[in-house]
C-alpha beads as a LAMMPS data file, in Angstrom:
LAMMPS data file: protein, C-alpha beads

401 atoms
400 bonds

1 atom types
1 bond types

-500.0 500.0 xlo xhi
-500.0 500.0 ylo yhi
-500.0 500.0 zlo zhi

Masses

1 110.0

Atoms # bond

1 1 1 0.000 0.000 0.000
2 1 1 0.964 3.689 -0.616
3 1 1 0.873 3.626 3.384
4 1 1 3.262 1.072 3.960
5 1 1 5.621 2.751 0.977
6 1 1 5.524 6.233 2.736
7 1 1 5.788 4.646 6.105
8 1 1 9.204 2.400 5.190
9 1 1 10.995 5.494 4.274
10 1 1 9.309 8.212 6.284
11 1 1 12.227 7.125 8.644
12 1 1 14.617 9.677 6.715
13 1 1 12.099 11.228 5.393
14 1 1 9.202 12.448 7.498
15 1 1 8.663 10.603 10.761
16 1 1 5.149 13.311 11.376
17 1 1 3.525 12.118 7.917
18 1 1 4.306 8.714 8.250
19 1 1 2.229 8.554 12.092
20 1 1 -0.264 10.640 9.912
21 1 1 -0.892 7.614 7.749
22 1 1 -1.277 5.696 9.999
23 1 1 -4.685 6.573 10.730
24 1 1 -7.906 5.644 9.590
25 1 1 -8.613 6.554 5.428
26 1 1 -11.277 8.544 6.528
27 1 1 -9.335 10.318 9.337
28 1 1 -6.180 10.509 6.757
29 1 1 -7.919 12.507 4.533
30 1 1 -9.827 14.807 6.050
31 1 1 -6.337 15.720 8.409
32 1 1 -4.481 16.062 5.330
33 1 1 -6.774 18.335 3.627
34 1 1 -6.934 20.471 6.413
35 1 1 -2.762 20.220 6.809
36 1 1 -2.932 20.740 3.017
37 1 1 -4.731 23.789 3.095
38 1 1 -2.719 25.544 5.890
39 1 1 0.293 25.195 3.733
40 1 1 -0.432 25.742 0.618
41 1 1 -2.206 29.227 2.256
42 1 1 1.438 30.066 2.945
43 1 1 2.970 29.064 0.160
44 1 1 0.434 31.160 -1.883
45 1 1 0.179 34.288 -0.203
46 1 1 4.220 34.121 1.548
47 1 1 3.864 37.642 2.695
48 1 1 0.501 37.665 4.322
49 1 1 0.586 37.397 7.770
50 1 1 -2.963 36.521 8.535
51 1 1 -2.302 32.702 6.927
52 1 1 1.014 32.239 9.128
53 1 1 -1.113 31.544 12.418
54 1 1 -3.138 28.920 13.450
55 1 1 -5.443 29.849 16.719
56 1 1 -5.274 26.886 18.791
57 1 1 -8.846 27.827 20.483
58 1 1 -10.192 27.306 17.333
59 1 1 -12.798 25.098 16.796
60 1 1 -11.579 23.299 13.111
61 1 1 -8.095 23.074 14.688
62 1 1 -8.765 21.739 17.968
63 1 1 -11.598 19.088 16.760
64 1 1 -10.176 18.023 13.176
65 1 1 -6.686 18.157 14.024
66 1 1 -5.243 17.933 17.565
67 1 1 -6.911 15.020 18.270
68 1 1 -5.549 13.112 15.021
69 1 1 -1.811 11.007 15.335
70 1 1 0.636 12.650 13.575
71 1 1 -1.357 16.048 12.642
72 1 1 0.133 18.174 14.652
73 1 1 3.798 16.688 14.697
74 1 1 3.672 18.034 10.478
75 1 1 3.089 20.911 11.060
76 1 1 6.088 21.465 13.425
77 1 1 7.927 19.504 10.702
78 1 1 7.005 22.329 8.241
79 1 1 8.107 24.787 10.506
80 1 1 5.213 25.756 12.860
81 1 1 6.354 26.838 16.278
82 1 1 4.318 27.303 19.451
83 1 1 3.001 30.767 20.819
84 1 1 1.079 31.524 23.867
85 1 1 -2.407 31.299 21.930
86 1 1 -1.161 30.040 18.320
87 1 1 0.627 28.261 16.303
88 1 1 3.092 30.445 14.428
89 1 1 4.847 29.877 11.046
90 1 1 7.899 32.714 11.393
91 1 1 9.739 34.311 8.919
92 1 1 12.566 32.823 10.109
93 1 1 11.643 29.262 8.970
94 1 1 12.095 27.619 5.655
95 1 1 9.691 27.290 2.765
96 1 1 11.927 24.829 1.537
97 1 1 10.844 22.500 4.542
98 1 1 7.270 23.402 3.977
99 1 1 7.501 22.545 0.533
100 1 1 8.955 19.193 1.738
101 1 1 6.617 18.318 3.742
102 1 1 3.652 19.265 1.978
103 1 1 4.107 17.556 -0.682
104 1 1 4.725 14.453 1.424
105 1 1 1.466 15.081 2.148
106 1 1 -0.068 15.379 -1.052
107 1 1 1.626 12.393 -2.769
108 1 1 0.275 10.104 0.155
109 1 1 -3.413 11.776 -0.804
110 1 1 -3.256 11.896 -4.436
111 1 1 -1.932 7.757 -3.965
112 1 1 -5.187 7.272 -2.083
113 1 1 -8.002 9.104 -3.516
114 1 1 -6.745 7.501 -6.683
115 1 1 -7.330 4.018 -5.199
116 1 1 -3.273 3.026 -5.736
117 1 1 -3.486 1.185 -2.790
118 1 1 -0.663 -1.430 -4.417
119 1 1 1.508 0.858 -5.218
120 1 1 5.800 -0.553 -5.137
121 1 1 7.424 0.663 -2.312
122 1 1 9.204 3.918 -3.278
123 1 1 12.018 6.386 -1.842
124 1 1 10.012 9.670 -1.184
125 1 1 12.860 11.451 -0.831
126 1 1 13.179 10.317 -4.762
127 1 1 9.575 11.007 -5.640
128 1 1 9.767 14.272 -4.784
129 1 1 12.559 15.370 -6.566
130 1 1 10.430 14.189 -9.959
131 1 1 7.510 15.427 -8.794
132 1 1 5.730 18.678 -9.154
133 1 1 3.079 19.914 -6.495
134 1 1 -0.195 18.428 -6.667
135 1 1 -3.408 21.164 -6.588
136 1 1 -5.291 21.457 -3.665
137 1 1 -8.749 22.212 -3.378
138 1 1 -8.704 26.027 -1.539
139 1 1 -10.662 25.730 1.952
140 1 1 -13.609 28.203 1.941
141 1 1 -13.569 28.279 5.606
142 1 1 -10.072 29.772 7.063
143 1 1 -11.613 30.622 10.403
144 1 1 -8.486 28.323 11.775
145 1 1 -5.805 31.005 9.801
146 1 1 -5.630 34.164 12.228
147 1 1 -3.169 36.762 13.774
148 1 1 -1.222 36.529 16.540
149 1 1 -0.503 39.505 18.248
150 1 1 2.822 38.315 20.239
151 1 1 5.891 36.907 19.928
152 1 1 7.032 32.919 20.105
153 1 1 9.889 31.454 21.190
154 1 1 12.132 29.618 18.675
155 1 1 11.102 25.223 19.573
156 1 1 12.944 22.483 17.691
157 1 1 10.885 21.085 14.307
158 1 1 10.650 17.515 15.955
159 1 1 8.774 17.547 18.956
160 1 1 9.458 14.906 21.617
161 1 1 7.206 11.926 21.624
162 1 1 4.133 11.608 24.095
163 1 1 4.162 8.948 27.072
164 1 1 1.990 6.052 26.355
165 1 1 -1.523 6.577 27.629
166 1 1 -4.413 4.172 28.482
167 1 1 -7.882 5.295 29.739
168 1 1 -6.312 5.325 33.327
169 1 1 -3.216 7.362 33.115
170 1 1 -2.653 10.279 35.322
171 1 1 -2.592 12.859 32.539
172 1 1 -6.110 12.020 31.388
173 1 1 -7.501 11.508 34.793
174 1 1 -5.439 15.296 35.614
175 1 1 -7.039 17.053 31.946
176 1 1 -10.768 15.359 32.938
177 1 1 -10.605 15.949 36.598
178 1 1 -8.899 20.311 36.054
179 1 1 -11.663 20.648 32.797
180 1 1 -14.149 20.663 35.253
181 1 1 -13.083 22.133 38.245
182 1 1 -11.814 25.492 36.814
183 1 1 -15.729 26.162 36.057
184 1 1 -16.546 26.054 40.047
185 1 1 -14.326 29.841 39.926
186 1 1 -17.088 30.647 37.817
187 1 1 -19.834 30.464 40.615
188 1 1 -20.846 33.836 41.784
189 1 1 -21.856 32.816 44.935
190 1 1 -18.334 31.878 45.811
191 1 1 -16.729 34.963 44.217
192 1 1 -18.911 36.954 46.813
193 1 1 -17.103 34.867 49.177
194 1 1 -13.711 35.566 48.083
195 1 1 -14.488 39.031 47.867
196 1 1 -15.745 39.360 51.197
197 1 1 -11.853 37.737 52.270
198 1 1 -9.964 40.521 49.911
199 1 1 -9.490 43.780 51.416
200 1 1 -10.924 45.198 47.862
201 1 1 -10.860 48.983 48.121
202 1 1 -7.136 48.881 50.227
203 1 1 -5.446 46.677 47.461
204 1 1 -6.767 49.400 44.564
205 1 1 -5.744 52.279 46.850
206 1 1 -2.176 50.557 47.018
207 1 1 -2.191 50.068 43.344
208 1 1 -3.314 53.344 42.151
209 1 1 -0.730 54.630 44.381
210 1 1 2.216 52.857 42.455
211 1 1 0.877 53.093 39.259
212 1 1 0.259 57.519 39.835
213 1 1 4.513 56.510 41.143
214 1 1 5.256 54.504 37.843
215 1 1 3.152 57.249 35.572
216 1 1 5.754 60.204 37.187
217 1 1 9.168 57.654 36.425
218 1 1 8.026 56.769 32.891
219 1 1 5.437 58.418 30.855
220 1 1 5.070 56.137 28.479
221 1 1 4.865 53.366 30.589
222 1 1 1.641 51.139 29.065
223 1 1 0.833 49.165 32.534
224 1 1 -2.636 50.018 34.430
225 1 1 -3.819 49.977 37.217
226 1 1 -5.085 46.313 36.489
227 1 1 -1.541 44.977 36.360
228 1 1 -0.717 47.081 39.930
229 1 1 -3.620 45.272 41.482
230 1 1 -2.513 41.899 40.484
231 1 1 0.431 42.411 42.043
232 1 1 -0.958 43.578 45.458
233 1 1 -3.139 40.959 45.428
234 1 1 -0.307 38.611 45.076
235 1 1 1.635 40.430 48.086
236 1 1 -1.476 40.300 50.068
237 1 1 -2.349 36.162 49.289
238 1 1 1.375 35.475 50.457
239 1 1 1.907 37.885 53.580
240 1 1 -1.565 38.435 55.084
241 1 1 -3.890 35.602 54.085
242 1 1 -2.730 32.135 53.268
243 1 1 0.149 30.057 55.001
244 1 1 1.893 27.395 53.804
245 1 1 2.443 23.732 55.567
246 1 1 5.170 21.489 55.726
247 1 1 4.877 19.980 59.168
248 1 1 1.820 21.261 61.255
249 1 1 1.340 22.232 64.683
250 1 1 -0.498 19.768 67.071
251 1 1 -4.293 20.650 67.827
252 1 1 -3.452 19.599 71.398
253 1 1 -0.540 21.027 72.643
254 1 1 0.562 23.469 69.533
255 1 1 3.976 21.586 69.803
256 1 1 5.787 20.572 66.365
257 1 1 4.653 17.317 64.505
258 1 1 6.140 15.172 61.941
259 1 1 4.657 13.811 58.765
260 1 1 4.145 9.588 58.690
261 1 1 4.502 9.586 55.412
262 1 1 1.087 8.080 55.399
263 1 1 -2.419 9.056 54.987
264 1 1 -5.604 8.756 57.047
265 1 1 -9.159 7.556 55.558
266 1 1 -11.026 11.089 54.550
267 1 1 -14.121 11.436 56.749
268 1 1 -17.699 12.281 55.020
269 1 1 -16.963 16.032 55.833
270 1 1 -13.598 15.967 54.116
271 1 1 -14.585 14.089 51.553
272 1 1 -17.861 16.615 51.037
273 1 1 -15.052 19.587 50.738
274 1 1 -12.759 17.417 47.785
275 1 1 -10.236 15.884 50.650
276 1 1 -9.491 12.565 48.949
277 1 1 -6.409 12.431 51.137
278 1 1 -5.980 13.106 54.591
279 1 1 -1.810 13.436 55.526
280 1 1 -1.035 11.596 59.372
281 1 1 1.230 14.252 60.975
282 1 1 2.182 12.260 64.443
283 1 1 3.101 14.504 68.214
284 1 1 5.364 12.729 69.599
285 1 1 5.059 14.344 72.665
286 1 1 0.973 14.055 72.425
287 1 1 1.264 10.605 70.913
288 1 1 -1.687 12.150 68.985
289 1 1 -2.490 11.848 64.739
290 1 1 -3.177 15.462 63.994
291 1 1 -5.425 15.776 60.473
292 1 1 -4.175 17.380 57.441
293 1 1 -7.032 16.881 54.996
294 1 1 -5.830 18.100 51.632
295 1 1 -8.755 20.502 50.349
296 1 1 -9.142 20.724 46.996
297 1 1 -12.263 23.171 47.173
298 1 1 -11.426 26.724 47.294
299 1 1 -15.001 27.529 48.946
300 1 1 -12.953 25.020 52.049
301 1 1 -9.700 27.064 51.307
302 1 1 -10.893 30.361 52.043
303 1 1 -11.325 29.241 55.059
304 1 1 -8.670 27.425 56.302
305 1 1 -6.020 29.367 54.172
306 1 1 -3.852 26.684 54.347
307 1 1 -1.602 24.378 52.184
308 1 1 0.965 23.787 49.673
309 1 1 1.204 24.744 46.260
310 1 1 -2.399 22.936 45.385
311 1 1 -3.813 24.933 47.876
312 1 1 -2.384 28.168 47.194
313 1 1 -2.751 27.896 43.065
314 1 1 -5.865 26.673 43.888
315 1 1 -7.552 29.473 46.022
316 1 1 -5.513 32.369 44.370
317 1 1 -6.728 31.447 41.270
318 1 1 -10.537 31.941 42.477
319 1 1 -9.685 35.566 44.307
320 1 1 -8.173 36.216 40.559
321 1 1 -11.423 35.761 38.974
322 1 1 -13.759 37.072 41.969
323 1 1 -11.990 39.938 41.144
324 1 1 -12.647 40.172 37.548
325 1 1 -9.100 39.027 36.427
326 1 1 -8.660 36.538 33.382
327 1 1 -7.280 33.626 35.042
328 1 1 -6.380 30.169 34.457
329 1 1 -4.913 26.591 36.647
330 1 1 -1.595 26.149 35.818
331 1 1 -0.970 22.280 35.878
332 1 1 2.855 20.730 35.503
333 1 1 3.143 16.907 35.037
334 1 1 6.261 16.941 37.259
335 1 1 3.892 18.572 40.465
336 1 1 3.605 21.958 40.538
337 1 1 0.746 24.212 40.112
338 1 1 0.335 28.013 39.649
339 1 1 -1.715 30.677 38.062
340 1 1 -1.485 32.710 35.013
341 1 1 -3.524 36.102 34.437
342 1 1 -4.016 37.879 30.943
343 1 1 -3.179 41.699 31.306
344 1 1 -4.837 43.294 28.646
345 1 1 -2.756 46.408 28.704
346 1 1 0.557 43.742 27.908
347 1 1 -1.558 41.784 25.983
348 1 1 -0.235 38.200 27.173
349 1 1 -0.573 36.170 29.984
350 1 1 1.561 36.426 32.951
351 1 1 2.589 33.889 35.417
352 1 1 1.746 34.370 38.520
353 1 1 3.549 32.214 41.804
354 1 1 1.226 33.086 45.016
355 1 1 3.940 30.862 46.782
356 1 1 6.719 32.965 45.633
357 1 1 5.227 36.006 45.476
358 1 1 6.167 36.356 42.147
359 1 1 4.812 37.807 38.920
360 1 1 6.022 37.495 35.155
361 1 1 9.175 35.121 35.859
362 1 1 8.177 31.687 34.001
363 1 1 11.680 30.523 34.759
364 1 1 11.603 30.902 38.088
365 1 1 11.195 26.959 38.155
366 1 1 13.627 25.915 35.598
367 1 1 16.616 28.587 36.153
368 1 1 15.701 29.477 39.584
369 1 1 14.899 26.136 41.579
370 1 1 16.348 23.707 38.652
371 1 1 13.041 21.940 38.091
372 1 1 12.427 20.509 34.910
373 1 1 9.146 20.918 33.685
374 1 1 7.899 18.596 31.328
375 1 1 4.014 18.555 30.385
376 1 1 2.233 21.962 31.156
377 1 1 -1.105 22.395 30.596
378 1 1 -3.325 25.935 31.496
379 1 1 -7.038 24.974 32.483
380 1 1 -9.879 27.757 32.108
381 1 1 -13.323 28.252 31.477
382 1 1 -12.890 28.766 27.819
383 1 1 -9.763 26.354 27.381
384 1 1 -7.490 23.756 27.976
385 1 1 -4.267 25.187 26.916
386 1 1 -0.767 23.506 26.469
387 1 1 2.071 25.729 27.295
388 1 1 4.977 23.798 25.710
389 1 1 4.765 22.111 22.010
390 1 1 4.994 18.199 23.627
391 1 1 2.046 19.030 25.212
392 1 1 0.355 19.091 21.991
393 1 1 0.806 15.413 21.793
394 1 1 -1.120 14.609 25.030
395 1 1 -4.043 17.566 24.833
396 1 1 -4.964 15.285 22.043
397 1 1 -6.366 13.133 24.592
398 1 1 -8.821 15.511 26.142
399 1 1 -11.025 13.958 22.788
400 1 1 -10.874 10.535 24.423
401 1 1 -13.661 11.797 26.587

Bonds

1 1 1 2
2 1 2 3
3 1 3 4
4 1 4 5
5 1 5 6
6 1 6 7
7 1 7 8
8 1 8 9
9 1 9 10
10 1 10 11
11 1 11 12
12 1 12 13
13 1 13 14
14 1 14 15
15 1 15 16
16 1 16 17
17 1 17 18
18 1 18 19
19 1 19 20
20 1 20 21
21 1 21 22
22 1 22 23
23 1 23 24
24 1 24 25
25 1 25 26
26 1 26 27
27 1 27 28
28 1 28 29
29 1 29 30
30 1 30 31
31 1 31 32
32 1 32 33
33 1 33 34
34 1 34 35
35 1 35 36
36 1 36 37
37 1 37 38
38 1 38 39
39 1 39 40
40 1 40 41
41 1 41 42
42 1 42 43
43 1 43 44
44 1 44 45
45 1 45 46
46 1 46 47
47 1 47 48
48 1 48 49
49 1 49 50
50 1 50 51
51 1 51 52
52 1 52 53
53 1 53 54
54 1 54 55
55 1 55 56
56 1 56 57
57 1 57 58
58 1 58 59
59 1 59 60
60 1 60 61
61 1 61 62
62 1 62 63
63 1 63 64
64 1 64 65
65 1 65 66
66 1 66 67
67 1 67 68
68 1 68 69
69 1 69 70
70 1 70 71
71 1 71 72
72 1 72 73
73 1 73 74
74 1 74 75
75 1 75 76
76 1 76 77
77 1 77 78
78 1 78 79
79 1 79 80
80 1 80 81
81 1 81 82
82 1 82 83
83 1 83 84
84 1 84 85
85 1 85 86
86 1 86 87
87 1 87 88
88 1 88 89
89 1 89 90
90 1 90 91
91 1 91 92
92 1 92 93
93 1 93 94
94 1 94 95
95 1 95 96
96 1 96 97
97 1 97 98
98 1 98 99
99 1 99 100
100 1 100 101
101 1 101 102
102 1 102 103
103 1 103 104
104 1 104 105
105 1 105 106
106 1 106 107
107 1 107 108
108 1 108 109
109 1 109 110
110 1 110 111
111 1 111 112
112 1 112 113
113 1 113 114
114 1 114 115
115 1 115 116
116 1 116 117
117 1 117 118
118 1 118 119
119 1 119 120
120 1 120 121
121 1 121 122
122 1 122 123
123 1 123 124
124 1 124 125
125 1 125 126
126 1 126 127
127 1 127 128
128 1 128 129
129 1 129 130
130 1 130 131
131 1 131 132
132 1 132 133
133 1 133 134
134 1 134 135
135 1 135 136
136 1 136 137
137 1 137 138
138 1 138 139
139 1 139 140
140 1 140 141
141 1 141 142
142 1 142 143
143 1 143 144
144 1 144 145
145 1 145 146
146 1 146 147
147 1 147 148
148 1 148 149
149 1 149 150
150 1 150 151
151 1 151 152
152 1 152 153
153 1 153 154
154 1 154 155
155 1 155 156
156 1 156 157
157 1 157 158
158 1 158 159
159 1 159 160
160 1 160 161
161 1 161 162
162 1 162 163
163 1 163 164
164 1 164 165
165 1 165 166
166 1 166 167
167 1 167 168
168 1 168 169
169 1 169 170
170 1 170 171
171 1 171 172
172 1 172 173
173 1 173 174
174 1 174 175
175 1 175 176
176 1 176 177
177 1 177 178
178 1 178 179
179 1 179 180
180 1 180 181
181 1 181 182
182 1 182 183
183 1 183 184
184 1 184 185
185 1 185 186
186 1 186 187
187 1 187 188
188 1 188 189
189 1 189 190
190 1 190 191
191 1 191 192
192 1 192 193
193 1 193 194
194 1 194 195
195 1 195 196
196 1 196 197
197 1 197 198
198 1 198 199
199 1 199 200
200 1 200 201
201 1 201 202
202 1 202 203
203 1 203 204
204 1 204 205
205 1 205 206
206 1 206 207
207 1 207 208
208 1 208 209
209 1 209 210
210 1 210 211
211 1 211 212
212 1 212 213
213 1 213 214
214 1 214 215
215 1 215 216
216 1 216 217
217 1 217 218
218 1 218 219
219 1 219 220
220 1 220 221
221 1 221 222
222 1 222 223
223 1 223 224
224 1 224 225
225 1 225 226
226 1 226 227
227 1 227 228
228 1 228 229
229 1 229 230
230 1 230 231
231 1 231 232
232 1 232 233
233 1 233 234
234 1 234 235
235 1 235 236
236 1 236 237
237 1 237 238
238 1 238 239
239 1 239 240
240 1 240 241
241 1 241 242
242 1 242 243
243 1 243 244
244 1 244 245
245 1 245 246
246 1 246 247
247 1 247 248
248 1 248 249
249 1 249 250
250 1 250 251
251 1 251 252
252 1 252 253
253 1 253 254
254 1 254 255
255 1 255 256
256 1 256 257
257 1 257 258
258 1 258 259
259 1 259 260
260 1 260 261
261 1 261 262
262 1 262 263
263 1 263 264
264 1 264 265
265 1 265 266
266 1 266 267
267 1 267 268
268 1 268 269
269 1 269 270
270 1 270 271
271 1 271 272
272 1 272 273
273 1 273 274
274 1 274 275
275 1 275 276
276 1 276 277
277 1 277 278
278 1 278 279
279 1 279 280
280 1 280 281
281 1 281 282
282 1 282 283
283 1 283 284
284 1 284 285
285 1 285 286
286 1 286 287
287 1 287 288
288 1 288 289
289 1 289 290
290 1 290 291
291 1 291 292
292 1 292 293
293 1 293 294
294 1 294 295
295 1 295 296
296 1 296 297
297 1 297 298
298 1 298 299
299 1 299 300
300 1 300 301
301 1 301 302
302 1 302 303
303 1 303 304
304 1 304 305
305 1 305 306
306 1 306 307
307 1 307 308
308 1 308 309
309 1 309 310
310 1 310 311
311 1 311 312
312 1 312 313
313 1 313 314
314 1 314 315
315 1 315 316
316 1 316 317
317 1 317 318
318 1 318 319
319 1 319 320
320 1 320 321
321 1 321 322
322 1 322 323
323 1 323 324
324 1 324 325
325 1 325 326
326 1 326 327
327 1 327 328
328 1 328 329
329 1 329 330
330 1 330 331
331 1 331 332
332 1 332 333
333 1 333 334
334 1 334 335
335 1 335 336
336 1 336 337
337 1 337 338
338 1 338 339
339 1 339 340
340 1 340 341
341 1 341 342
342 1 342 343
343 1 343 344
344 1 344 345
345 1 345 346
346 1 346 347
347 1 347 348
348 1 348 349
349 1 349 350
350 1 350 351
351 1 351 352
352 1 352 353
353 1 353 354
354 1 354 355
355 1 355 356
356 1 356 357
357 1 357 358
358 1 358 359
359 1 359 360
360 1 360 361
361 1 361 362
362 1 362 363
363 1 363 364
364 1 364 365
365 1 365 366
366 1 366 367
367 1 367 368
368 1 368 369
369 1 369 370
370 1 370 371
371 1 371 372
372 1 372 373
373 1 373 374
374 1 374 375
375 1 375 376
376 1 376 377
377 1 377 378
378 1 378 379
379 1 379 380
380 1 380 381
381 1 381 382
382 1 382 383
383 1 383 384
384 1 384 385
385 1 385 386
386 1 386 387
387 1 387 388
388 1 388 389
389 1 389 390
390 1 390 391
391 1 391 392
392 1 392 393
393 1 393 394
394 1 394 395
395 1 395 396
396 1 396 397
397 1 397 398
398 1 398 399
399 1 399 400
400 1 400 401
């Protein structure tokens, strides 16, 4: 088969559009259309900027293409690189490659929607230096082709491969289990809670103080007083309203405690407030089991405003939205959490540490602490996000659901 052909030299070839083949005919087809079309956009119409992007929100892209092996990985073969919101074909990168891959593409297509399902197994590599570039059909619809207003940093053409996932594994459990509880910052009822917690009018005072400060230093200077209360309420969170816990203090005689390293069954009440685990911190001097139920709902956490970084992404994340900010989760497969809030007068989104008290310093983990992130995925109302390109390979399996 034309399949098998590609797929036996794809090796040297194209590694993406080989995995492309090997779905369905159906799926094939209707991918490579869509992968044809994005291209050949480009190639058309090279200094148009509006066909360089690809809006990963979008609905043709994120239901006719993420979720399809190989889709994806071609069109960081061709060049695509990641962007906060988009996928972004720079100047920078080569048409040549494009080309390449493209017409990988389209050979594998024409082979099929001719029926040459027996055709000898060919070089590609050879192929394509005989052949000329099949026609596609132009897409009426290029709702998926938009501008991106930022920047993207430079990523590799060959993304790394995904883990192995089954219908248990703990990124799908950790995509369907964040999808839905990012909506519960949407209740109002519990906003008015948070805002009842936020000394509201003192945090703007303090922000349209620095901001008037700012305004006198630089005249020019684009921030708001939006980005001056973010980071007051950030100051606040840390030093006046949530604490963290490593080893807490005993209920009975406020002496220090140590961790068992084990956990306690979750009564009804902790389980009723999203406490699936309850952490055994042992008095020695008691020889009492003091209760650390970990809370995962913020309603709990405004009240006990208490935790590690679960608890602190976790409830900051709500105060951000009860007080009108653009939030979303910030989940990292290696076990961290955070927050990251859009500032529409910077027009990106920044990260945001409640922990560290920090704003705008997405390297504070890698550079800063030496952590290696690895799969990073944002979770909002409107989206499930990946932050770094390999991520791309496991969003896809949000469409298992």
């Amino acid at each position: 088969m034309a399949a098998a052909a590609l797929g036996s030299s794809s090796g040297s070839a194209s590694p993406a559009v080989a995995e492309l083949c090997q779905n369905t005919p159906e799926t094939f087809l209707e991918a490579s259309k869509l992968l044809l079309t994005y291209a050949d956009n480009i190639l058309r119409n090279p200094n148009d900027e509006k066909y360089r992007s690809i809006r990963i929100g979008n609905t043709t892209f994120s239901t006719r293409l993420l979720p399809v092996r190989g889709a994806v990985e071609c069109l960081f073969e061709m060049g695509f690189e990641e962007g906060e919101t988009h996928l972004i074909f720079p100047k920078k990168a080569s048409v040549e490659q494009l080309q390449k891959i493209r017409d990988l593409i389209a050979i594998e297509r024409s082979s099929r929607l001719d029926g040459s399902n027996k055709s000898p197994k060919v070089d590609v590599s050879q192929q394509l230096e005989t052949s000329t570039p099949l026609p596609t059909t132009q897409s009426s619809n290029r709702n998926g082709l938009t501008q991106h207003p930022g920047n993207s940093e430079g990523q590799s053409s060959n993304p790394p491969s995904a883990p192995m996932v089954t219908g248990d594994s703990v990124i799908l459990k950790v995509l369907r289990s964040n999808i839905q509880h990012v909506l519960v910052y949407e209740n109002l009822a519990l906003q008015e809670k948070a805002l009842a917690c936020i000394p509201v009018q003192e945090l703007k005072r303090r922000s349209q103080e620095k901001l008037s400060r700012a305004r006198k230093l630089d005249k020019g200077t684009h921030l708001n007083e939006e980005d001056f209360l973010l980071l007051e309420l950030l100051h606040w969170f840390k030093e006046e309203f949530f604490h963290w816990v490593n080893d807490m203090a005993c209920s009975k005689c406020g002496g220090r405690t140590k961790s068992r390293g084990t956990s306690l069954f979750p009564s009804d009440d902790e389980r009723k407030w999203g406490a699936d685990r309850v952490e055994d911190h042992y008095c020695d001097a008691c020889q009492l089991s003091n209760r650390f139920p970990r809370y995962n709902n913020p309603e709990k956490l405004l009240e006990t405003r208490c935790g590690r970084c679960g608890e602190w992404a976790n409830c900051f994340t709500l105060c951000c939205r009860a007080l009108g900010f653009e939030a979303r989760y910030v989940w990292d497969y290696t076990d961290h959490v955070w927050t990251e809030v859009y500032s529409p007068s910077q027009q990106r989104w920044l990260h945001c540490d409640p922990c560290e008290d920090v704003c705008d310093k997405p390297l504070l983990y890698e550079i800063g602490w030496g952590k290696k992130l690895s799969y990073v995925i944002a979770f909002s109302k409107d989206e499930v996000a990946p932050m770094r390109k390999k991520c791309f390979l496991s969003i896809r399996l949000f469409f298992l659901f």
